[in-house]
N, C-alpha and C positions, 0 to 999 in steps of 0.2 A: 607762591610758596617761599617760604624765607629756608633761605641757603646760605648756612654759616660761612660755606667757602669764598661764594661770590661777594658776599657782606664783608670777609677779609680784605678780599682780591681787588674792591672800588678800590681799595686807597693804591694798588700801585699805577706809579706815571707808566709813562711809554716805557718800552725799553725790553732788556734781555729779564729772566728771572731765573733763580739757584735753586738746584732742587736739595733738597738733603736727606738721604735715608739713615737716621741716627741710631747705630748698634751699641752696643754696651763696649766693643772693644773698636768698632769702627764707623768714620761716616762718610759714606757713599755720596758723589756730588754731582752732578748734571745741572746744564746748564742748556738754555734756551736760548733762540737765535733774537733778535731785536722784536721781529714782527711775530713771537711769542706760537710758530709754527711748530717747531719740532722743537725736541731737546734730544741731547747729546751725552754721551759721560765723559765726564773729567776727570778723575780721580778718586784714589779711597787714601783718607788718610786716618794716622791711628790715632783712635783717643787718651790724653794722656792729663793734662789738668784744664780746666775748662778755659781758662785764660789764652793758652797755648791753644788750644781748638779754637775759639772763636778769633784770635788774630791770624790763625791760619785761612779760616773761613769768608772773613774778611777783607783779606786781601786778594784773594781767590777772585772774590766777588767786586774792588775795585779794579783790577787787572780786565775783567770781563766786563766793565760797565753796567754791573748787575743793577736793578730797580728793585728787587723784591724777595723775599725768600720764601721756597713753599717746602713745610717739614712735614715729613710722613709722618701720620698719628699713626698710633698701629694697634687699632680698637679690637678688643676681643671679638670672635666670631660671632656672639648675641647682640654685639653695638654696643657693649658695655666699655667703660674705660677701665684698665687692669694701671701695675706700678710702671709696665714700659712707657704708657700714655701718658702717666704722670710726669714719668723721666723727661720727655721729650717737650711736655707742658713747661717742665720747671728749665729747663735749655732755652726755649722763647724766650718765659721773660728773663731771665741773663742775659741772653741777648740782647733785647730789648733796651736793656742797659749798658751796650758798649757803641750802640747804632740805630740810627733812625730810621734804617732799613723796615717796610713794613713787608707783616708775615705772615701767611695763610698755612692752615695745615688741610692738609690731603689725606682722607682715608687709605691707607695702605696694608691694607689686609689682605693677606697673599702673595703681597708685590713680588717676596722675593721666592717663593717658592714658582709662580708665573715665569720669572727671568728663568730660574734653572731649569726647571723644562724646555724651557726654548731652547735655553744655551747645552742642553744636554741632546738636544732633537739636531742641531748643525754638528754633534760632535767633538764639543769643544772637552778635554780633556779636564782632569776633574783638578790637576793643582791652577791652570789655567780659571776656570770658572772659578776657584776659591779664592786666588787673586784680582779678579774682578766684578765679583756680585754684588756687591756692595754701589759699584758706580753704575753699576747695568740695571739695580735695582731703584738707583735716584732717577736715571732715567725714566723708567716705568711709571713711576710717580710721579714727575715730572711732565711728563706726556698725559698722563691723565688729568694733570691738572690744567693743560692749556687745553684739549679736548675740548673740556666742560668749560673753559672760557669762550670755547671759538663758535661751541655748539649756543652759550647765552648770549652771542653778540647776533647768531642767525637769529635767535626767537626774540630778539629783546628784550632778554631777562637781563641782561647790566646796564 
């Protein structure tokens, strides 16, 4: 079965990979440990001109010894692509242009509403969750995306 994610994902080396949940006013960043087991969140920083985001991004990601970036697509509920998918399409390749860094995108449909029920079910108070759903949701997507690495490296589908 051809798997646009895993067909991204060949090209990265070893290494840690960033996750990015990209909002219109914020992006959510998580980050994975070397052996691509867990991910973690790191930060939400604000969006402001896209120069300024991807040098913040990037350095982010050489501080971390990042290998790889995986950006939440965030397909409408039919599979369809709507203008956020596009948004996040047209971020790639910009990126793409400041870094060699290669980049997978991760279905993320629901991600961030999955985060808040969690983080609403431990109690976490709600200015508390609005300051951090964003890195809690790079997470989510993030972990889904080594999941499905770790689950293709059991069946050997990579």
């Amino acid at each position: 079965m051809d798997d646009p994610f895993l067909n991204a994902a060949a090209k990265f080396p070893p290494g840690a990979l960033l996750g990015l949940d990209l909002g219109t006013k914020t992006i959510g960043i998580a980050v994975s440990n070397p052996e691509r087991s867990l991910a973690t969140p790191v930060t939400v920083i604000k969006r402001t001109k896209f120069g300024a985001d991807a040098a913040e991004l990037l350095h982010l990601a050489q501080e971390r010894n990042v290998v790889g970036l995986v950006l939440g697509l965030p397909y409408n509920m039919d599979g369809s692509e709507g203008p956020r998918a596009q948004s996040t399409r047209t971020f790639a390749l910009n990126m793409k242009k400041k870094t060699d860094l290669p980049i997978a995108f991760w279905d993320e449909r629901l991600s961030t509403a999955a985060v808040e029920d969690k983080l609403i079910a431990i109690g976490m108070r709600r200015d508390k969750r609005a300051a951090t759903i964003d890195a809690h949701a790079a997470t989510h997507i993030l972990q889904g995306a080594l999941d499905r690495l770790a689950a293709a490296r059991q069946s050997g589908d990579s």
